[in-house]
Every structure is written in C-alpha cells, then in structure tokens.
MIDOSE-1310 file (N, C-alpha, C; in nm, 2 decimals, decimal comma, always signed):
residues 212
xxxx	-7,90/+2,64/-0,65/-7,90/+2,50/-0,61/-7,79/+2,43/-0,69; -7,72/+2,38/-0,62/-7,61/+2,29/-0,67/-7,64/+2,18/-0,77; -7,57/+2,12/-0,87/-7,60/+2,05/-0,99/-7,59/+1,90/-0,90; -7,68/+1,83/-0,93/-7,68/+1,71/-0,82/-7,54/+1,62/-0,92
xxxx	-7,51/+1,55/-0,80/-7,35/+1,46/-0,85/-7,43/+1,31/-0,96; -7,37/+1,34/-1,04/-7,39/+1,21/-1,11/-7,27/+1,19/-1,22; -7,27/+1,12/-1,31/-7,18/+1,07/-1,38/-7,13/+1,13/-1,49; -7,22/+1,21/-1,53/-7,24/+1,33/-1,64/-7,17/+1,48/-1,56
xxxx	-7,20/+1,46/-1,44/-7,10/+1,61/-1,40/-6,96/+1,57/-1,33; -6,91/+1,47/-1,32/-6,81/+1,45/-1,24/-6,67/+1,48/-1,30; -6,61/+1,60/-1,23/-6,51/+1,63/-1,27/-6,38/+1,64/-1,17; -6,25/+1,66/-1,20/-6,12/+1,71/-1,11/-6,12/+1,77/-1,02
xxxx	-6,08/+1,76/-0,91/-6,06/+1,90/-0,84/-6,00/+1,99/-0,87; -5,88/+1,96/-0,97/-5,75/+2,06/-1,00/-5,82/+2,04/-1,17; -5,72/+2,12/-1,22/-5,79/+2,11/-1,39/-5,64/+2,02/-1,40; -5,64/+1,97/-1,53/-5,59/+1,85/-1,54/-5,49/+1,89/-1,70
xxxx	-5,35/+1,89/-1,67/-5,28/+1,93/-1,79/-5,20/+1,77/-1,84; -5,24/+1,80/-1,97/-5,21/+1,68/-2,05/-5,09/+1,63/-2,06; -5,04/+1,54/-2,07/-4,85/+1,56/-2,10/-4,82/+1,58/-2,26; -4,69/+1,62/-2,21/-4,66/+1,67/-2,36/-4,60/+1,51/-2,47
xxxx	-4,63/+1,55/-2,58/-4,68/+1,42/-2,69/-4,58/+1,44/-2,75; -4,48/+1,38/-2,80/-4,39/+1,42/-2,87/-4,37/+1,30/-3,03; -4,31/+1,40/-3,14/-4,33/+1,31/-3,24/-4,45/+1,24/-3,27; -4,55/+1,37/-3,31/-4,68/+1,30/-3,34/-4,70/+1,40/-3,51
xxxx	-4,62/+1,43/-3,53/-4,64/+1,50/-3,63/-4,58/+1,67/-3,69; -4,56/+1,74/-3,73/-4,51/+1,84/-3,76/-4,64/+1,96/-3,72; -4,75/+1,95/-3,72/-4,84/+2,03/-3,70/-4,82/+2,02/-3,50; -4,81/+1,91/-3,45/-4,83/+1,90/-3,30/-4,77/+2,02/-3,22
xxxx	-4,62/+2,06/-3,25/-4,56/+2,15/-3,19/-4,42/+2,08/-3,19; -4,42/+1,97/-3,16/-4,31/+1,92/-3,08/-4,27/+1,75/-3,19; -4,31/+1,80/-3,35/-4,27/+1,67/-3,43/-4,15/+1,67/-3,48; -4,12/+1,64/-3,56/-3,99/+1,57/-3,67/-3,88/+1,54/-3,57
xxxx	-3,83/+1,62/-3,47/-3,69/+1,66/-3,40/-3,75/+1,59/-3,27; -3,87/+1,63/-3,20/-3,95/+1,59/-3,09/-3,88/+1,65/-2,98; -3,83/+1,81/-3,00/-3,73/+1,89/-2,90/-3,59/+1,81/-2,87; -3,58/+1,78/-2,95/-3,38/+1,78/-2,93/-3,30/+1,84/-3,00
xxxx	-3,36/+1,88/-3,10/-3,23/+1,97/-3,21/-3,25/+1,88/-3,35; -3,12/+1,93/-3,36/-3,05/+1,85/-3,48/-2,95/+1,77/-3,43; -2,96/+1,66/-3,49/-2,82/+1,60/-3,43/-2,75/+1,63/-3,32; -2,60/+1,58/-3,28/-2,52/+1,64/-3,16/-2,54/+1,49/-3,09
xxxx	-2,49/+1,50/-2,97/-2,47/+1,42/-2,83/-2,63/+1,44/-2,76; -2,67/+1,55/-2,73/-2,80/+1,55/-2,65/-2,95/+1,53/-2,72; -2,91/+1,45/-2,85/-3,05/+1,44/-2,93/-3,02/+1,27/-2,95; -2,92/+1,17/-2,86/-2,87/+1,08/-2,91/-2,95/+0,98/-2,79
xxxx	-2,99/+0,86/-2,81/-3,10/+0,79/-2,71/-2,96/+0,77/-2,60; -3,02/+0,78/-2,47/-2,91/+0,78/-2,33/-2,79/+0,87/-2,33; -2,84/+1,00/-2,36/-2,75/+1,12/-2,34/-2,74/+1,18/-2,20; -2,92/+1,16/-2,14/-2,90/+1,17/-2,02/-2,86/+1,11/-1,91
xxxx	-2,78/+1,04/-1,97/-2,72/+0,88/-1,85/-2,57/+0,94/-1,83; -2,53/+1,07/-1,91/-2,42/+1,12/-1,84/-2,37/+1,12/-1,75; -2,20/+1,06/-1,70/-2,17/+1,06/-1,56/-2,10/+1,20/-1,50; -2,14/+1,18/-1,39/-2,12/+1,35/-1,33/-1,93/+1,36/-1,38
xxxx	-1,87/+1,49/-1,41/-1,73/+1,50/-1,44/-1,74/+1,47/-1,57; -1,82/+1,44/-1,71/-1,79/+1,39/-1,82/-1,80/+1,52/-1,91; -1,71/+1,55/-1,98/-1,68/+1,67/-2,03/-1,74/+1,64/-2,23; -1,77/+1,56/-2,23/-1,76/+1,53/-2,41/-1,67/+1,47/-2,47
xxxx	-1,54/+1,40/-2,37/-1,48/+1,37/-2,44/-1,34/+1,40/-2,43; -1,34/+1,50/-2,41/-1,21/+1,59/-2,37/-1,13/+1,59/-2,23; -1,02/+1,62/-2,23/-0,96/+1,55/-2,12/-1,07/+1,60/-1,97; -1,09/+1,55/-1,89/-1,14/+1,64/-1,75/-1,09/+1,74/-1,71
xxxx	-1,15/+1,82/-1,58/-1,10/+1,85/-1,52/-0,99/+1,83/-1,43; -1,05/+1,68/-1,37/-0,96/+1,64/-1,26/-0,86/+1,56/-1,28; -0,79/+1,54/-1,42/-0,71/+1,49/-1,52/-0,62/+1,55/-1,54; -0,67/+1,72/-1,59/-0,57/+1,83/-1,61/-0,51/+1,92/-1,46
xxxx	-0,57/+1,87/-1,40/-0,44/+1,92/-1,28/-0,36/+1,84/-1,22; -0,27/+1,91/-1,16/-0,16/+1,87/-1,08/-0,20/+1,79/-1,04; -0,07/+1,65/-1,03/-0,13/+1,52/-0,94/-0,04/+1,55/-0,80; -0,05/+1,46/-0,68/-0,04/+1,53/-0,58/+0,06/+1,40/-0,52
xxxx	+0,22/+1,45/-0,50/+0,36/+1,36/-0,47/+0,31/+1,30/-0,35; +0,42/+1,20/-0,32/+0,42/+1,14/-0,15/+0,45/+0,97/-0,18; +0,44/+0,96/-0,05/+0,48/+0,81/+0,01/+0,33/+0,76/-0,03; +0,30/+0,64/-0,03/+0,11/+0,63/-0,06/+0,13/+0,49/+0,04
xxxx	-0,04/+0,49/+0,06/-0,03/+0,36/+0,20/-0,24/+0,35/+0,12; -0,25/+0,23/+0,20/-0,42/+0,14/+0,12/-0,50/+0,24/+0,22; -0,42/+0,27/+0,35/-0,52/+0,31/+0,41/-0,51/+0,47/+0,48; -0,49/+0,54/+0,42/-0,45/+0,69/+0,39/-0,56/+0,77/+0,37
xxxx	-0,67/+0,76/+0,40/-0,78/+0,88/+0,40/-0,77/+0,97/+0,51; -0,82/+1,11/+0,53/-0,90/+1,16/+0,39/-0,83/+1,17/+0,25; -0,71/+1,18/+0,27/-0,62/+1,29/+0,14/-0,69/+1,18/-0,03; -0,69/+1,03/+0,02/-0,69/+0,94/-0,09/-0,69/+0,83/-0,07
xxxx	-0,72/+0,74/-0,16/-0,67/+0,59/-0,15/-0,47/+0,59/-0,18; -0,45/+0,53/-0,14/-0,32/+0,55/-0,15/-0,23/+0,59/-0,17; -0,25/+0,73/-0,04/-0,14/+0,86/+0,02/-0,18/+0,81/+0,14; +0,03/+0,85/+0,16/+0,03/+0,87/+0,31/+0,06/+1,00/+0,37
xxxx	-0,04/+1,02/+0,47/+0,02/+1,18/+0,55/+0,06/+1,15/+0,67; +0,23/+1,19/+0,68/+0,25/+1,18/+0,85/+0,31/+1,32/+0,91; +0,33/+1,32/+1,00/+0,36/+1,47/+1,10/+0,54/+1,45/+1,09; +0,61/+1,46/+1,05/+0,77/+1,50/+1,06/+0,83/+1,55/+1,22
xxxx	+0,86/+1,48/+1,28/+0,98/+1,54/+1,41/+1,09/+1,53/+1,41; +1,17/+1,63/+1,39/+1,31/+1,55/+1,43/+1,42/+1,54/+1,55; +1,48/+1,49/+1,54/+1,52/+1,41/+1,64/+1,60/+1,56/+1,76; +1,61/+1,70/+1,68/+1,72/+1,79/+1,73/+1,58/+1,87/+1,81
xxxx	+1,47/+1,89/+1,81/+1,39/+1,95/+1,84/+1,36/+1,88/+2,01; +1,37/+1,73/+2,02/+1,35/+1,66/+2,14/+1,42/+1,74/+2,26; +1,52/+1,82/+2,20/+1,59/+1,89/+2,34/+1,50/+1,95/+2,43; +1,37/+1,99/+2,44/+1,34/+2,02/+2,53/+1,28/+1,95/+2,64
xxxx	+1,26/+1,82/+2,57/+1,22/+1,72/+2,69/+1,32/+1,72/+2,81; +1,31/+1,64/+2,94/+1,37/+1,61/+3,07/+1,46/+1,49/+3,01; +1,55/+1,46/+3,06/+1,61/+1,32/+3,05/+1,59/+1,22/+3,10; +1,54/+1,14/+3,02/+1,45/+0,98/+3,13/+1,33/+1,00/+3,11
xxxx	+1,25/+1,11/+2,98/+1,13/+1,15/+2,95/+1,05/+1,05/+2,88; +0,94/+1,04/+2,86/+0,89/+0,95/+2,78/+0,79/+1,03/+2,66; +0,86/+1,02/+2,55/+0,81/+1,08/+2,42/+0,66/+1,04/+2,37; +0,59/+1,03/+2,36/+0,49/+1,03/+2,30/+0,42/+1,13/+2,19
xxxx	+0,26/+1,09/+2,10/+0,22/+1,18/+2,02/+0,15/+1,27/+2,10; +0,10/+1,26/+2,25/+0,04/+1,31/+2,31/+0,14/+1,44/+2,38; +0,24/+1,39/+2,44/+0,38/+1,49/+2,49/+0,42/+1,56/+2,38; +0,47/+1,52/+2,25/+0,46/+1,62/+2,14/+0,39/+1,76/+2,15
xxxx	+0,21/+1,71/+2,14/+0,14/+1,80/+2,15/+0,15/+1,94/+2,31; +0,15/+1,85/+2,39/+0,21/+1,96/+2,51/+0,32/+2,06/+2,51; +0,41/+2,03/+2,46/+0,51/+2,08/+2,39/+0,53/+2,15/+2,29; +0,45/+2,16/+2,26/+0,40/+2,20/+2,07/+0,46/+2,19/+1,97
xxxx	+0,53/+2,05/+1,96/+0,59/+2,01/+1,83/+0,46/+1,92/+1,73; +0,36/+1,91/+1,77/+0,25/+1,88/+1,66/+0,15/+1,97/+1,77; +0,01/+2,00/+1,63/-0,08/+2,07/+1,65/-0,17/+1,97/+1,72; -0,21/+1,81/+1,69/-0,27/+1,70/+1,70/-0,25/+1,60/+1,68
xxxx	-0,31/+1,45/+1,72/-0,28/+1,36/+1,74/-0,32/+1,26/+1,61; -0,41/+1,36/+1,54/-0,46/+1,28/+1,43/-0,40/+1,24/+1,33; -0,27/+1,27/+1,34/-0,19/+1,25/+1,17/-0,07/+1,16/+1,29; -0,04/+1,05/+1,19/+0,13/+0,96/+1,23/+0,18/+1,06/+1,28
xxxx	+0,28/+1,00/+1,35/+0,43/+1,07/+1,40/+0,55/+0,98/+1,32; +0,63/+1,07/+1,27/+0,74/+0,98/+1,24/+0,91/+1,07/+1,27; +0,98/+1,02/+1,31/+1,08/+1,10/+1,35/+1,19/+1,08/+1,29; +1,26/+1,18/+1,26/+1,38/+1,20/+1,15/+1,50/+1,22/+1,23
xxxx	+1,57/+1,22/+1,16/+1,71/+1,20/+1,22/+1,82/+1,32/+1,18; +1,74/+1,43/+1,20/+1,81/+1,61/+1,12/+1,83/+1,67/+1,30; +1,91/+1,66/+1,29/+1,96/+1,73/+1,46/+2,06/+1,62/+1,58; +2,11/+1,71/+1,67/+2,15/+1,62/+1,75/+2,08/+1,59/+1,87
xxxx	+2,10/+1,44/+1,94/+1,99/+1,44/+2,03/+2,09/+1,37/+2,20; +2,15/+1,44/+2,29/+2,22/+1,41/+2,37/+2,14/+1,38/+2,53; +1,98/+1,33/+2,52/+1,95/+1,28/+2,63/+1,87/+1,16/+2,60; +1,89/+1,10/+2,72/+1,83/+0,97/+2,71/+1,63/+0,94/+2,71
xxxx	+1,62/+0,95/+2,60/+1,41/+0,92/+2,58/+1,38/+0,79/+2,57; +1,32/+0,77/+2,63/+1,21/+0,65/+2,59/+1,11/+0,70/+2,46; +1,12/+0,66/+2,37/+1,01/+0,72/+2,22/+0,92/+0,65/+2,18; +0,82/+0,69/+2,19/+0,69/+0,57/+2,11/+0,65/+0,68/+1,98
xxxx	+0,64/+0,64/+1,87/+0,59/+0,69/+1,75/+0,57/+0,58/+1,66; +0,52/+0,65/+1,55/+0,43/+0,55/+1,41/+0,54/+0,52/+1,34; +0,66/+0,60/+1,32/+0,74/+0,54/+1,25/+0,86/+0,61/+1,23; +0,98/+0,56/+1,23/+1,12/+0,65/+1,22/+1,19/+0,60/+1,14
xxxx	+1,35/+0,69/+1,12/+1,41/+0,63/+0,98/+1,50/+0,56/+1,06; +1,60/+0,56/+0,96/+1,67/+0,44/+1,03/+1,80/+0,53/+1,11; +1,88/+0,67/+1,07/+1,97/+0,75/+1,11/+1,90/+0,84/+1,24; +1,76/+0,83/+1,24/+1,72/+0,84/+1,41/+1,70/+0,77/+1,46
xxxx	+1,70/+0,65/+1,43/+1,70/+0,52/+1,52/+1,82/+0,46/+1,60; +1,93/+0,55/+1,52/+2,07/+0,51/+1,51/+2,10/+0,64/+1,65; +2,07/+0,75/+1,63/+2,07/+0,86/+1,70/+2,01/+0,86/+1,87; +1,91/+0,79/+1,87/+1,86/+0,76/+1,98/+1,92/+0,68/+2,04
xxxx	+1,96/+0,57/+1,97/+2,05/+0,42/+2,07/+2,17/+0,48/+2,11; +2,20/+0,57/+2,05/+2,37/+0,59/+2,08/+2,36/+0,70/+2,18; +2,29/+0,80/+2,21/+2,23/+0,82/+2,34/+2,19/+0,75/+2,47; +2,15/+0,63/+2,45/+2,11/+0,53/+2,56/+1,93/+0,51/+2,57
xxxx	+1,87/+0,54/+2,41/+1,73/+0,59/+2,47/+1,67/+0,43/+2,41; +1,53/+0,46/+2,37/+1,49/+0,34/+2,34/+1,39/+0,36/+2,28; +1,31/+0,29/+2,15/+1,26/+0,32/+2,07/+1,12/+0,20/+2,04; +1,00/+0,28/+2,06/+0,90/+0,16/+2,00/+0,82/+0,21/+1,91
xxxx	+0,78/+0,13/+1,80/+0,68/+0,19/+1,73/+0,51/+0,14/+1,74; +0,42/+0,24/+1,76/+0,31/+0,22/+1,76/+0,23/+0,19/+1,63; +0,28/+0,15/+1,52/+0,21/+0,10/+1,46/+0,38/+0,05/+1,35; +0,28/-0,07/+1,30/+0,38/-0,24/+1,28/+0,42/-0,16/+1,16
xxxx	+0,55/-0,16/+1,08/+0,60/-0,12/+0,94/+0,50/-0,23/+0,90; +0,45/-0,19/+0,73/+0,45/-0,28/+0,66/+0,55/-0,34/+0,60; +0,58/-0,47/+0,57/+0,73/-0,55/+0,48/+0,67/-0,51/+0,36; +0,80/-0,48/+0,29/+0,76/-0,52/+0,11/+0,79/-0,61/+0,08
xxxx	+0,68/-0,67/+0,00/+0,71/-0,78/-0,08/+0,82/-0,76/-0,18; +0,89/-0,94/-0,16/+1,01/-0,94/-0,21/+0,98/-0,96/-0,40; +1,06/-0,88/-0,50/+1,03/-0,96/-0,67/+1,06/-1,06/-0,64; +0,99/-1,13/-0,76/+0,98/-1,26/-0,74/+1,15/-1,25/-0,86
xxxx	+1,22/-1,32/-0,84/+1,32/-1,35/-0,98/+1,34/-1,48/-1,09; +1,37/-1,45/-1,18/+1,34/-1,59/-1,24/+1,46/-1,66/-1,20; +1,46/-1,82/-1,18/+1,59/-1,89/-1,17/+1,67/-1,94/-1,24; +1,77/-1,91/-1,30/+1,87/-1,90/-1,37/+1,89/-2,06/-1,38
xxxx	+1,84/-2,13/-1,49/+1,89/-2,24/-1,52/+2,00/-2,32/-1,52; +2,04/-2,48/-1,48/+2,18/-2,46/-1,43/+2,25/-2,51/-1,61; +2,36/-2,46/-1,59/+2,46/-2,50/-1,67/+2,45/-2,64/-1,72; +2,44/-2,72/-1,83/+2,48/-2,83/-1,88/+2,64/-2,86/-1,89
xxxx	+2,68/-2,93/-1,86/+2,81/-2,98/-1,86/+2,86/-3,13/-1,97; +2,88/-3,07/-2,10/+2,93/-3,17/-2,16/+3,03/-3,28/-2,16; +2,98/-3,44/-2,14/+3,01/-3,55/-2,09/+3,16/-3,53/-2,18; +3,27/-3,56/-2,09/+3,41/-3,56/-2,13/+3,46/-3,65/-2,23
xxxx	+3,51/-3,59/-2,33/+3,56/-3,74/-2,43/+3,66/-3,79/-2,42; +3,67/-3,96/-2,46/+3,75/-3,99/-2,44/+3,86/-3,96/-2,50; +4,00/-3,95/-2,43/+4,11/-3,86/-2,50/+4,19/-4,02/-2,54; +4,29/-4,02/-2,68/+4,30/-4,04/-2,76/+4,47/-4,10/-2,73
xxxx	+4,49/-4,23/-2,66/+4,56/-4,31/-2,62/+4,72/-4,22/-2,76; +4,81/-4,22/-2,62/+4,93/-4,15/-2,68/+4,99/-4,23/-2,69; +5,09/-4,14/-2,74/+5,23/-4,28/-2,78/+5,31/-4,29/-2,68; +5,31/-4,24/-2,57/+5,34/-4,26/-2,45/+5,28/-4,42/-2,39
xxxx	+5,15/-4,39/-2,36/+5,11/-4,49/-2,28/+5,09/-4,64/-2,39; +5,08/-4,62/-2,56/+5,13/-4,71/-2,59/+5,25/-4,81/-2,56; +5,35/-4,71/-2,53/+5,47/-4,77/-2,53/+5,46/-4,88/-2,37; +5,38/-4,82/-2,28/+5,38/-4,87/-2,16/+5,34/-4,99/-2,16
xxxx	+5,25/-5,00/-2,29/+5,14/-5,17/-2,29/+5,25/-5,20/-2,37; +5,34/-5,20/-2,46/+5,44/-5,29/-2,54/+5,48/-5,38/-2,51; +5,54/-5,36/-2,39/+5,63/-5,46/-2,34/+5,55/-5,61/-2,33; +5,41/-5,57/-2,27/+5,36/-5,66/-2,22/+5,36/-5,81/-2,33
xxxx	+5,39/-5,80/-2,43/+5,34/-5,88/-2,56/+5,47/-5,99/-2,52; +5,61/-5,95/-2,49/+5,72/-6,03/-2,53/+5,72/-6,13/-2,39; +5,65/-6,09/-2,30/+5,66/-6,09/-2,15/+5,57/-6,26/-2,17; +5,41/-6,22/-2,26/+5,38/-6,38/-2,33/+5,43/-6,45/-2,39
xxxx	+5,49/-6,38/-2,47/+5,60/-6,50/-2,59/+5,65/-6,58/-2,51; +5,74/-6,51/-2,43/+5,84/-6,61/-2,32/+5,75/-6,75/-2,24; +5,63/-6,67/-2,21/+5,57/-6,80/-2,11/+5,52/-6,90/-2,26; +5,49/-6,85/-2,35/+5,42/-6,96/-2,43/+5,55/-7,07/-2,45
xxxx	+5,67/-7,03/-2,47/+5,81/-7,06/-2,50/+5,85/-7,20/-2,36; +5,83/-7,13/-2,29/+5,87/-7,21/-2,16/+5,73/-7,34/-2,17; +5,62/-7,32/-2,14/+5,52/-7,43/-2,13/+5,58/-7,52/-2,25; +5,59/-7,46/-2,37/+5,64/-7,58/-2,49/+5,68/-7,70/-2,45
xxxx	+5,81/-7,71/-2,36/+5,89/-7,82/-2,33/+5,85/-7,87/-2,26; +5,79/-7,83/-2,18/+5,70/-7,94/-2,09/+5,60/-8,02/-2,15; +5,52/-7,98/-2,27/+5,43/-8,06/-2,27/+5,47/-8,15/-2,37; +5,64/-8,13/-2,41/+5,67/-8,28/-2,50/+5,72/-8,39/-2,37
C-alpha cells in the first residue's frame, strides 16, 4: 500500500541537482580560484563578453589579409559597403549586333557578352565600332562615348552618374594696396609757380596811383 501523500513525504519527480557554489572555501572543491585558473584574460570579470573575431589583442584575421582594389560606390553590395562591381563591354565586341540595333543589358545577355543582368553594364571604348546602335547601359567612359557618336549611334544611361563634390578652396585674400605718397614738388614745377609772384607786384604797383 502506498505511503499516503502528506507533507512529510512530498518529494520531486526528477531528483534534484544542486548548482555548483563557487568560492565558498578551499575544502568546497571549487574555492580560492572558483575555476578560472590563475590569472590571465579568462579569470578577469567580463571575459566572456568577448566579441566574435577578437584574437587577444593581436592583429585579426580579417586585418591581416589582402584588402580588396576597385572603384567603391555607398551602395555596392553584396561585395561591401563601398565597392563597386560592374560588367566591362567594349565597344569592339558590339560588332555583332545589326545596324539600327538597340543595345541593351538584356540583348548583351542573348548575345553572350554578359552571363546576367544582375551586375551594371558599363562600356569601354577598346575596339572599333562602325555601326550605328542605339545603347542603353549603367555607365560608359568618355572615349566610347566619343566612339559611338562618331558612328551616328546614340547613347543613354540607365542609371544617373553620381557628380563629385567640388573641394571646397580657401579664398585668397585680396591684395592691400598702399595709399600713394605724396611726391615731392620738383624744381621744375617750382619754377612754374615763380613767375606768378612778379605778375602781383606789378598789380599792387599800378592800384598805388590810383588811390593817391
């Protein structure tokens, strides 16, 4: 017969393991050190707050490799934040289009000058190009831009260049110009005022007799 349920038998379903105590003493199992060692980085309070990639200190991994060249753009993924990846055509490969053709990233791909539509198109100007296209792409240089017009073709881009911003430069302050001095009456233009002295005498001379 079963032990009747009361307060004195009431036990766990599962048996019930204690947590482990640490730093309660050197007899406990787990005192003085409380399982971290001696010293070091991993016995130090918030060692486990390590960020994923953190080496100790030393340079990284992803530090010590190769960094990776190119044109860079804000909005360039997957490769990165600012890389650009575009698809290269040049302008000497168009020969197999019809004349009066309309170039596209989509006609590219029929053609099999790109694999897909998902990377820019940008078109170079390495070859010669002797029919007349209509071209829509992401972006071209300026010597196949030059290439195409002088064929008779015509050129749009589907997506807007960004402008770069201009340096700002500093403005060159203007020159001060020191007020001219007065230059220093010669013996020239003395002689010019000389005269004028005898020219009085005379009139003072003449009034005289009148006023006796």
């Amino acid at each position: 017969m079963a032990d009747e349920l009361n307060l004195t038998s009431l036990k766990p379903a599962q048996s019930r393991k204690d947590r482990k105590r640490v730093g309660r003493g050197i007899g406990s199992g787990k005192g003085r050190y409380s399982g971290r060692g001696i010293k070091g980085q991993k016995s130090r309070a918030g060692s486990h707050k390590m960020r994923a990639g953190f080496e100790g200190g030393q340079m990284p991994i992803y530090m010590r490799l190769g960094k990776q060249r190119g044109a860079t753009s804000r909005d360039a993924m997957p490769i990165g934040p600012f890389r650009t990846s575009t698809a290269p055509v040049n302008v000497g490969a168009l020969d197999r289009f019809a004349d009066g053709a309309e170039v596209t990233p989509e006609s590219l791909v029929e053609v099999g000058l790109l694999k897909n539509t998902k990377t820019d198109v940008k078109l170079l100007g390495n070859g010669e190009l002797k029919k007349k296209l209509t071209i829509r792409v992401h972006a071209i240089s300026a010597t196949a831009r030059e290439k195409v017009e002088q064929a008779g073709g015509t050129v749009s881009l589907l997506k807007e260049p960004k402008l770069k911003k201009k340096k700002k430069h500093s403005k060159a302050k203007p020159e001060t110009v020191a007020p001219e001095a007065e230059a220093p009456e010669t013996p020239a233009a003395a002689a010019t005022e000389a005269p004028a002295e005898p020219e009085a005498a005379d009139q003072a001379e003449e009034q005289a007799p009148e006023e006796e």
